[in-house]
C-alpha positions as CSV (number, residue, x, y, z in Angstrom):
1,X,89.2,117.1,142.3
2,X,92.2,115.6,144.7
3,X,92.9,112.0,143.9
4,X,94.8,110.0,146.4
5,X,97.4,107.9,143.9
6,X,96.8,104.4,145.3
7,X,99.6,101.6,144.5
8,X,97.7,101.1,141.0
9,X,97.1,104.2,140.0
10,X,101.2,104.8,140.3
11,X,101.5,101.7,138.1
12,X,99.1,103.3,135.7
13,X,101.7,106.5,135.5
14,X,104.8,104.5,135.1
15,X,103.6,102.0,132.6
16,X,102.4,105.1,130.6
17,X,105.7,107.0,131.4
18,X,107.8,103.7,129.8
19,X,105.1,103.4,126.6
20,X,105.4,107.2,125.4
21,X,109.8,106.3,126.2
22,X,109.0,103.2,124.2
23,X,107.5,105.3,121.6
24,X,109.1,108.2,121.1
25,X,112.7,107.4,122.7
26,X,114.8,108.9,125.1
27,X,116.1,111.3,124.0
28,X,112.5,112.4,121.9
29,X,113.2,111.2,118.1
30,X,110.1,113.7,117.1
31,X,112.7,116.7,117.4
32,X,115.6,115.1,115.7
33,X,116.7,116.0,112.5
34,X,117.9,115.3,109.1
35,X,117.4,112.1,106.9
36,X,118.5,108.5,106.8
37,X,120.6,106.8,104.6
38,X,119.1,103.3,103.6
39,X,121.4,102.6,101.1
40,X,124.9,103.0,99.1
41,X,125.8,101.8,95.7
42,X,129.2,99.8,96.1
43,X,131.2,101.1,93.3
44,X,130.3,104.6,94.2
45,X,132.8,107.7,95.3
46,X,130.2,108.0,98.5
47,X,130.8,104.5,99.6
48,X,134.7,104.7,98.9
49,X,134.5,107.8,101.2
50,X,133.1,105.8,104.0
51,X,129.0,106.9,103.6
52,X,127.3,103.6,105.2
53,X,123.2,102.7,105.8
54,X,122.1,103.8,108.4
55,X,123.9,107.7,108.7
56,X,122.1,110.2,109.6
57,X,122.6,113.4,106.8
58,X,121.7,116.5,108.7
59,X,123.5,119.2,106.6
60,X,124.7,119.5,103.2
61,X,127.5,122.2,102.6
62,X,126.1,123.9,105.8
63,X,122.9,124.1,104.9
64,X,119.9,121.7,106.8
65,X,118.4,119.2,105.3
66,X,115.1,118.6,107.4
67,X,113.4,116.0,104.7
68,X,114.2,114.3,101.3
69,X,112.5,117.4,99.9
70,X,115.5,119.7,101.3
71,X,117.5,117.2,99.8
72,X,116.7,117.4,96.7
73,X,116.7,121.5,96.4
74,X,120.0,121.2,97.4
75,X,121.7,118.3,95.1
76,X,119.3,119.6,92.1
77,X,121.3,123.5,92.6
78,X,124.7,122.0,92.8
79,X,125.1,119.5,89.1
80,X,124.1,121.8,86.9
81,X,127.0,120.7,84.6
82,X,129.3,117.7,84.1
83,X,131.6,119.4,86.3
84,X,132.5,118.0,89.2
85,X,132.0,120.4,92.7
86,X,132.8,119.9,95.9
87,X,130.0,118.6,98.7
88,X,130.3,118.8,101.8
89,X,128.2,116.1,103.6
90,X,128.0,116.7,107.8
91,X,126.2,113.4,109.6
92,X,125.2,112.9,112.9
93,X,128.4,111.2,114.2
94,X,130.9,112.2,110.9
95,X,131.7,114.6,107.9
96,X,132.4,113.5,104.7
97,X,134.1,115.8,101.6
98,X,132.9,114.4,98.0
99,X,134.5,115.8,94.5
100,X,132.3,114.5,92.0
101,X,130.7,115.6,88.6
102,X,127.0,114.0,89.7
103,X,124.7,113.4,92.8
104,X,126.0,111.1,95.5
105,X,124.8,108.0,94.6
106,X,122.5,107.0,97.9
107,X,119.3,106.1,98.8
108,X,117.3,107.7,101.8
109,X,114.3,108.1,103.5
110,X,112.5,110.6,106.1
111,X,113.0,110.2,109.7
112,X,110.8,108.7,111.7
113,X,109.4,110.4,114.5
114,X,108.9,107.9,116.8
115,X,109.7,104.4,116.7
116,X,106.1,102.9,115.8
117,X,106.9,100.2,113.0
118,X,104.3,100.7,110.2
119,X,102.7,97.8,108.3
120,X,102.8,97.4,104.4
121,X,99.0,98.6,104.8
122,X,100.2,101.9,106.1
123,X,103.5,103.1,104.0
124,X,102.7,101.1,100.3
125,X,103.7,98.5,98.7
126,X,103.6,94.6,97.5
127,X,102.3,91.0,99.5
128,X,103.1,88.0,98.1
129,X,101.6,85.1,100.0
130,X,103.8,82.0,98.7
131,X,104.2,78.0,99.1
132,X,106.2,75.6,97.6
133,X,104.7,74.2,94.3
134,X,103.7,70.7,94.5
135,X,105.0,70.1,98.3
136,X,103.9,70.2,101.6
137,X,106.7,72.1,103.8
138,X,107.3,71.4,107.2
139,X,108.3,73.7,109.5
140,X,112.3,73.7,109.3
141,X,112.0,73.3,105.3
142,X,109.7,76.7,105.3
143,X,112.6,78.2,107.6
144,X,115.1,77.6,105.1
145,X,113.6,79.0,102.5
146,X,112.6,81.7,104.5
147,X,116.2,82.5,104.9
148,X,117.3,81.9,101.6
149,X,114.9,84.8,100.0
150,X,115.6,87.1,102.3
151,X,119.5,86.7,101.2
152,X,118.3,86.6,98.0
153,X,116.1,89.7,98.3
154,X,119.1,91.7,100.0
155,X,122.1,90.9,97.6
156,X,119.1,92.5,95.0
157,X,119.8,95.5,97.1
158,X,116.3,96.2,98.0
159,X,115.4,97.8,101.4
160,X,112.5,97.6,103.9
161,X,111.5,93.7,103.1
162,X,110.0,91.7,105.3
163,X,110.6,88.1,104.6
164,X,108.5,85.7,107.2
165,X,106.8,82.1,108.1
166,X,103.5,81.9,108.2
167,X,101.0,78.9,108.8
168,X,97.3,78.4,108.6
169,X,94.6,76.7,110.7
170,X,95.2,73.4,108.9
171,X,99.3,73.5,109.3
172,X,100.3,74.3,106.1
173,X,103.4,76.4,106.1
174,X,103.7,79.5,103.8
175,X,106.0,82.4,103.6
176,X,104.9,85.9,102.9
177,X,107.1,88.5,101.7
178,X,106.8,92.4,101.9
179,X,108.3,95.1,99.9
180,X,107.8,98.1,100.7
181,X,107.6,100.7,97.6
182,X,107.4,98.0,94.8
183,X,104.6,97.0,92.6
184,X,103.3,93.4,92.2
185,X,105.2,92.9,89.3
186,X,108.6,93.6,90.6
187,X,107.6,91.5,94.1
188,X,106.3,88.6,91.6
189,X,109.7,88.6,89.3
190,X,111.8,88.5,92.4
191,X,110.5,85.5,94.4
192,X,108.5,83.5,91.4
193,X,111.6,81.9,89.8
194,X,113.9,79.1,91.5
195,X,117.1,80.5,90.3
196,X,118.4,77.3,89.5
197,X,121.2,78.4,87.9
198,X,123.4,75.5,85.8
199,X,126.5,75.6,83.7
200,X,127.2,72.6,81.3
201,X,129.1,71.6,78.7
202,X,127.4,69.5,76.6
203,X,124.6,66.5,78.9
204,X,127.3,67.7,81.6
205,X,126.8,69.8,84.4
206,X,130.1,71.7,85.5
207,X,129.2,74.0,88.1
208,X,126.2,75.9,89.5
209,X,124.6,78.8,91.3
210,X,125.7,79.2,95.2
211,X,129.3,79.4,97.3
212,X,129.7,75.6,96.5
213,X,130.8,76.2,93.1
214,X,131.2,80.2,93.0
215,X,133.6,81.9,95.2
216,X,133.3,85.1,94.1
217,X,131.2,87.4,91.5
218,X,132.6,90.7,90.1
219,X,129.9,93.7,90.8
220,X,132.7,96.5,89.5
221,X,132.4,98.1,86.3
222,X,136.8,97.2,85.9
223,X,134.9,93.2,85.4
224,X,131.3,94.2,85.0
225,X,129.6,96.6,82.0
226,X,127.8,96.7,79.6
227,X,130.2,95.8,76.0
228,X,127.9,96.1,72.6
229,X,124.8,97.6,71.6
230,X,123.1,96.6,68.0
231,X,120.2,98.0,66.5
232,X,117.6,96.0,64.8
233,X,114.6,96.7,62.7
234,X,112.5,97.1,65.6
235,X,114.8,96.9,68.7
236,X,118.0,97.7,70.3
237,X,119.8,94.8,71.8
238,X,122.9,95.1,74.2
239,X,125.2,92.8,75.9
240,X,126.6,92.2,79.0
241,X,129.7,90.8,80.8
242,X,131.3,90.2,83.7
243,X,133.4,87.8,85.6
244,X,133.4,85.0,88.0
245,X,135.6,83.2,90.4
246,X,135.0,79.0,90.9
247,X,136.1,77.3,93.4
248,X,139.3,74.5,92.5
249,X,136.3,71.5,92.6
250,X,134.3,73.4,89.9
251,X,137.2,74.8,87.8
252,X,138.5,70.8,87.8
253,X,134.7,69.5,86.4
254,X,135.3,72.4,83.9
255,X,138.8,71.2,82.9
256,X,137.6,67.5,82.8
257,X,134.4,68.1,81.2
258,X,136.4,69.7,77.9
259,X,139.5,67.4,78.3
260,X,138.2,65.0,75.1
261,X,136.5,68.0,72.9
262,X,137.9,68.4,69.9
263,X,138.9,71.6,68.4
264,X,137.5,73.5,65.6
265,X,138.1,76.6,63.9
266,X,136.1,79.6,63.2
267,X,136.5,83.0,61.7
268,X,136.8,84.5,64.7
269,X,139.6,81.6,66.2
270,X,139.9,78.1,67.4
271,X,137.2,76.5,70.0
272,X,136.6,73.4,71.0
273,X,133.4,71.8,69.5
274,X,131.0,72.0,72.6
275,X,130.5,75.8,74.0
276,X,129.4,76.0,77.7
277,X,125.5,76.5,78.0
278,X,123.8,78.5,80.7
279,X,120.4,77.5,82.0
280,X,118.0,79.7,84.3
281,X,115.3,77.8,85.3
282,X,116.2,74.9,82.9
283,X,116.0,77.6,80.5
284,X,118.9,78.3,78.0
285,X,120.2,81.9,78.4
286,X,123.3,81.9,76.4
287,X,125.9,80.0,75.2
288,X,129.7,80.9,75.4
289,X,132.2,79.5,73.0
290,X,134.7,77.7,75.0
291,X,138.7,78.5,73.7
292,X,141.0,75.9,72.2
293,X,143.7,77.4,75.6
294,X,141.5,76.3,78.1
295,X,140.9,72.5,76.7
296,X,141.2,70.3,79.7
297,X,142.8,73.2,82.0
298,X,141.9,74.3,85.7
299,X,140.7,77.5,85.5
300,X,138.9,79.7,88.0
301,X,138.3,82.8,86.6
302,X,135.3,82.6,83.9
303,X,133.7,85.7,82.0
304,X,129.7,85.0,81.4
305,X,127.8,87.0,79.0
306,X,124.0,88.0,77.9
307,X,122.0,90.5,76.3
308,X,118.6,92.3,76.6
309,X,116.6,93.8,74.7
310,X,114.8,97.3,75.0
311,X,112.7,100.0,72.3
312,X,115.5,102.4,72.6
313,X,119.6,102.3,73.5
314,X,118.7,103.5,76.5
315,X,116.1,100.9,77.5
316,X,117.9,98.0,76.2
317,X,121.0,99.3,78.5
318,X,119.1,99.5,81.8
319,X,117.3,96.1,80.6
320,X,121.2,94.8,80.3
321,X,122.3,96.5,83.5
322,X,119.3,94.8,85.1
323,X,119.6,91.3,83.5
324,X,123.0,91.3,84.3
325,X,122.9,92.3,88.2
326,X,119.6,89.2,88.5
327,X,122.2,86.9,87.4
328,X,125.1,87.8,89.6
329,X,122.6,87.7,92.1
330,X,121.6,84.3,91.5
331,X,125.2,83.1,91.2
332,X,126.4,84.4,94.6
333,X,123.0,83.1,96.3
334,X,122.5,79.9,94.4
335,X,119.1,78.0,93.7
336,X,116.6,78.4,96.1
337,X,115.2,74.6,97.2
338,X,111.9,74.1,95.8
339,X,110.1,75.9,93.1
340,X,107.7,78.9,94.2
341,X,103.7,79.3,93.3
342,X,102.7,82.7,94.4
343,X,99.3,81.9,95.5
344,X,98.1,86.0,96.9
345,X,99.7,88.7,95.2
346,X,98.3,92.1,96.7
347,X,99.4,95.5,95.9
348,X,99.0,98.6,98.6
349,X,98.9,102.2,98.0
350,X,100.4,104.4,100.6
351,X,97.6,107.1,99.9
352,X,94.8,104.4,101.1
353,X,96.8,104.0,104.3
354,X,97.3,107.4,105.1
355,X,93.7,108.7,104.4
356,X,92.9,105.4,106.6
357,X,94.9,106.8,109.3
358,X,93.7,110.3,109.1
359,X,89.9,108.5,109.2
360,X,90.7,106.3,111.9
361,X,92.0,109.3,113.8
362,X,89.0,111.5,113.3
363,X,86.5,108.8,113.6
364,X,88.4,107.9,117.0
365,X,88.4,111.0,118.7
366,X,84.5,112.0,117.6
367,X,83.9,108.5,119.0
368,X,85.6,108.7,122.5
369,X,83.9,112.8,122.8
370,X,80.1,111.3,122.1
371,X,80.8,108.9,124.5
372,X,81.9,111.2,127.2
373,X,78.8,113.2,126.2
374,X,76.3,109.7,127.1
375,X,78.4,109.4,130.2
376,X,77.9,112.5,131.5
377,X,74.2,112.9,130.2
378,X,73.7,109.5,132.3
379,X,75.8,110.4,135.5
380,X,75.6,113.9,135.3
381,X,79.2,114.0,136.3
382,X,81.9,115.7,134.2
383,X,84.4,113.9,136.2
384,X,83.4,110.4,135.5
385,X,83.2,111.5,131.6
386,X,86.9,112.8,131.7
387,X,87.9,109.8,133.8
388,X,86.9,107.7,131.1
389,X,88.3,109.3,128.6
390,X,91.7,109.6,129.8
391,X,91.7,105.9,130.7
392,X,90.5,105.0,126.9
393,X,93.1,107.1,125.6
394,X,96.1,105.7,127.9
395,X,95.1,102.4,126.3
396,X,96.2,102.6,123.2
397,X,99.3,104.6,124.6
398,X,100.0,101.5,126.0
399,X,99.2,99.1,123.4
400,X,101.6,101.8,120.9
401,X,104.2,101.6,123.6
402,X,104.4,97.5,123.7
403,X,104.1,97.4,119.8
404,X,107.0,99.9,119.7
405,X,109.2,97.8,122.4
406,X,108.7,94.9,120.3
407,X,109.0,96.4,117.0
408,X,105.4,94.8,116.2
409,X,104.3,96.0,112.3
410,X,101.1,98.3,112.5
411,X,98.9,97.5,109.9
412,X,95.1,97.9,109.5
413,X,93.9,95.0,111.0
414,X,96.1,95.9,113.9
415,X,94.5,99.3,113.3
416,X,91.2,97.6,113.7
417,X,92.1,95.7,116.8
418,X,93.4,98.8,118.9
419,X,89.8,100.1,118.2
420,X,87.8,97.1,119.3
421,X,90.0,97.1,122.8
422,X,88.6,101.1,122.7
423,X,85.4,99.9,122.6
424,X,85.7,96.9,124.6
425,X,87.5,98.8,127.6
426,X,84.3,101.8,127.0
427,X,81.9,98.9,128.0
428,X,84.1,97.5,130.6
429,X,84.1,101.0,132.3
430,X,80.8,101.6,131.9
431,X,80.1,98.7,134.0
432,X,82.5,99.8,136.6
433,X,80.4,103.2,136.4
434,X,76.8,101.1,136.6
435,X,77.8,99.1,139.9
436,X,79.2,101.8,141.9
437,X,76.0,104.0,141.2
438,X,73.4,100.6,142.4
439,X,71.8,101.5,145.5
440,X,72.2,98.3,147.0
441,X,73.6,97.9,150.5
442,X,76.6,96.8,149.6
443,X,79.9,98.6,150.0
444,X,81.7,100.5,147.4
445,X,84.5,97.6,147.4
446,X,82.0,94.9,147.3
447,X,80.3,96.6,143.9
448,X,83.7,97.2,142.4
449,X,84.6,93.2,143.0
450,X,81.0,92.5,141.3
451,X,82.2,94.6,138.4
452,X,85.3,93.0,138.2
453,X,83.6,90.0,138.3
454,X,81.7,90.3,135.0
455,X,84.7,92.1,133.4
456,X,86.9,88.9,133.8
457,X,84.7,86.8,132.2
458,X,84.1,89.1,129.4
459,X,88.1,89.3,129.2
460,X,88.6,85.9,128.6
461,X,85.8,84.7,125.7
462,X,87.0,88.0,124.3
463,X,90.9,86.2,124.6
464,X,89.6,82.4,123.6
465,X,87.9,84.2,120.5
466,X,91.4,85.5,119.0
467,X,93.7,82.9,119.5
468,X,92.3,81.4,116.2
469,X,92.6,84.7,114.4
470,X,96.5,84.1,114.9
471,X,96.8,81.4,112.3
472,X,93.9,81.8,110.3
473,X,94.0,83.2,106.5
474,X,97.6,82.2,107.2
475,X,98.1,84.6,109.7
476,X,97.0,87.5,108.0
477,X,95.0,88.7,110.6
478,X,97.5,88.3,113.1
479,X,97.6,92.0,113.7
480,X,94.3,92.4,115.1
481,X,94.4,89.1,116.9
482,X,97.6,90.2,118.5
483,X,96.9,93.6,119.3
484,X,93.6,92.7,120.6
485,X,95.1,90.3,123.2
486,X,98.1,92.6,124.3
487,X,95.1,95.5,124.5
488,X,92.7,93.7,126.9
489,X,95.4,92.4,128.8
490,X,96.8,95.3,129.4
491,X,93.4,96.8,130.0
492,X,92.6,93.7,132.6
493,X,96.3,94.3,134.6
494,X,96.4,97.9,134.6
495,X,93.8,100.5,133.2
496,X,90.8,98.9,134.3
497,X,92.2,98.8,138.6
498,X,93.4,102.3,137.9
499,X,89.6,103.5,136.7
500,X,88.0,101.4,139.5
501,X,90.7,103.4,141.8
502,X,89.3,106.9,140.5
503,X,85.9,106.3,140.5
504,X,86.8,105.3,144.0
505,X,87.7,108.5,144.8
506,X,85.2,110.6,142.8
507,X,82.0,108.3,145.0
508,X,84.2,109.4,148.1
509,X,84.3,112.7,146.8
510,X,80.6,113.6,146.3
């Protein structure tokens, strides 16, 4: 079959030219190599030696490291003692030499191999749909305090979290957060507490959470650890420490606050009478004994302790170690504004989403083949079959390549929007196919406007119908509202001239 590439059939080519660019880059991603780095513990030798997020590892001491998996083969062969080895670690753009006793202490991921953003549905994980308890947020308030958790969230050190206003069909603002790889629990003890943090001496309230009142929290194990472990009868229970720097206005309510206290002696020294309380939450969390040398003094540097508790050493020392880096957290981001009610708490397992995928796949291509079956069983024409085919399937090229440009999430119900423009455009063409074979005395043009005709006004009820998808269940089902649109669109601009062009052709043809 010769077909003569009309003005909208080229348009067809280069939009689907730019949407496989779009989705697999330029250079192709699916042939590059290696794994990403997504994070880099501070303190480490790896960070010191300049290892960053967002690297590219492609080779450890020569060898390749296609995947995690390789990764791990390789690190697990090379500390099989305390001593400490030499690794050599060659990026994409640099090489780094470590000498170190244990595994390099970074986080990474495969590569992807193309640039399709996957939803929470897809690659696992924890929702949280949240509001403000007891208050109505507008819009800038809900901004706020989407910004505030996700610095929260980050200075927690957590990776792939999608922080994000929502609304629903009545105005009420919401935000929903989304972490990829944690369970419901971890999501709810991150974003459920205020983290109004308050130190006071006495009724008196000397400085808080935030950059206000803390200019800088120590993270290094020189001003950081872990100090005492004690065993109980049915516990262990270990403390922490570390230290913080106040500004001058909140060292000067400290010295002011304990300028009057009196003094009073203990086995252990002299303090003055009050100590200085800690509250989480309006919650007292320790209580440090304030000494007789800092009565009524400026200070800025402050050492804050707690404790945790755990069956064993070693779980009470991780419970410490996490306590510990909540609370400098909370310092260095200070209270968020109103207190949180998670109201939808939903967990996602990666394995549904991949044997959705793998279903959706399958069920999609049996789908489109049976189709092209009827077709040609109607028409009797293998050319009209294939013709339809390859337009359904440049479709959802187009609606990848556009979700790709715009780094759109894909998540089921987006999943389930790409099929419904599938069947959608199916009818659409089959309409197209129905008017050019009438036997009217009309011309082939004047069929294909009547067509288009019909198709038009299919395209926009279809349109009108998800606009309200956008915002409703607060906008949980924006993914198949959105994909939906940008489908038949794209259907309406450019697949559906382009099929009306090659049927053109095959009538001409025969």
């Amino acid at each position: 079959m010769r077909i003569n590439l009309t003005w909208k059939l080229w348009i067809l080519v280069i939009i689907l030219f730019l949407s496989l660019v779009s989705i697999f880059g330029l250079p192709p991603s699916y042939f590059q190599k290696g794994v990403l780095i997504t994070g880099v513990e501070p303190s480490s030798s790896a960070f010191e030696q300049g290892i960053r997020e967002g690297q590219i590892l492609i080779a450890i001491d020569g060898v390749e490291v296609r995947n995690t998996f390789d990764y791990s083969e390789i690190i697990q062969t090379k500390f099989l003692s305390n001593e400490s080895v030499r690794v050599d670690l060659t990026f994409s753009d640099s090489e780094v030499i470590l000498f170190t006793n244990k595994a390099p202490e970074i986080t990474l991921k495969d590569l992807s191999k193309t640039n399709i953003k996957l939803g929470l549905d897809l690659i696992g994980g924890s929702r949280a749909l949240v509001r403000a308890e007891g208050k109505d947020l507008s819009s800038s308030e809900a901004k706020d305090l989407v910004d505030m958790t996700q610095n929260r969230l980050n200075e927690f050190g957590l990776t792939d979290i999608k922080v994000k206003q929502v609304s629903d069909l009545e105005g009420d603002n919401f935000m929903l957060v989304e972490v990829a790889g944690a369970n419901p629990k971890d999501l709810k003890d991150l974003i459920s507490q205020q983290g109004k943090f308050e130190a006071k001496v006495g009724n008196e309230t000397v400085f808080i959470g935030g950059e206000r009142d803390i200019s800088s929290v120590c993270r290094d194990s020189r001003c950081a650890f872990i100090d005492r472990c004690t065993q109980t009868e049915n516990e262990w229970i270990c403390g922490f420490r570390f230290e913080i720097f106040l500004t001058e206005s909140a060292a000067t309510r400290h010295a002011d606050a304990t300028r009057d206290l009196e003094t009073q002696t203990t086995p252990s020294g002299r303090y003055l009478e009050l100590p200085l309380d800690l509250y989480l939450d309006d919650t007292l969390v320790d209580s440090l004994l304030i000494g007789e040398g800092l009565k009524g003094r400026v200070v800025t540097q402050i050492s804050i302790s707690g404790s945790a508790v755990g069956q064993t050493r070693d779980e009470a020392i991780v419970s410490a170690e996490e306590e510990m880096h909540n609370l400098q957290t909370i310092l260095i981001t200070g209270s968020l504004p109103f207190k949180l009610e998670i109201i939808k708490l939903d967990t996602i397992s990666p394995l549904l989403g991949d044997e959705f995928s793998r279903v959706i796949l399958l069920a999609g291509a049996a789908s489109l083949a049976l189709v092209a079956l009827v077709v040609f069983a109607r028409y009797r024409n293998i050319k009209s079959s294939l013709a339809l085919i390859l337009t359904s399937m440049s479709e959802i090229i187009i609606i990848l390549g556009i979700a790709s440009l715009i780094e759109w999430n894909l998540d089921l119900p987006s999943i389930a929007g790409i099929l419904i423009v599938v069947g959608t455009g199916i009818d659409q063409q089959i309409i197209i196919l129905d008017e050019s074979k009438q036997g009217e005395n009309l011309s082939l043009k004047q069929k294909m406007k009547r067509a288009f005709t019909i198709i038009i006004g299919s395209y926009f009820t279809a349109v009108v119908a998800m606009f309200p998808l956008l915002w409703a269940g607060a906008g949980l089902l924006k993914g198949f509202a959105f994909t939906t649109i940008i489908g038949l669109t794209a259907g309406i601009l450019i697949t559906r001239p382009a099929f009306t062009d090659i049927i053109k052709n095959i009538e001409k043809e025969d």
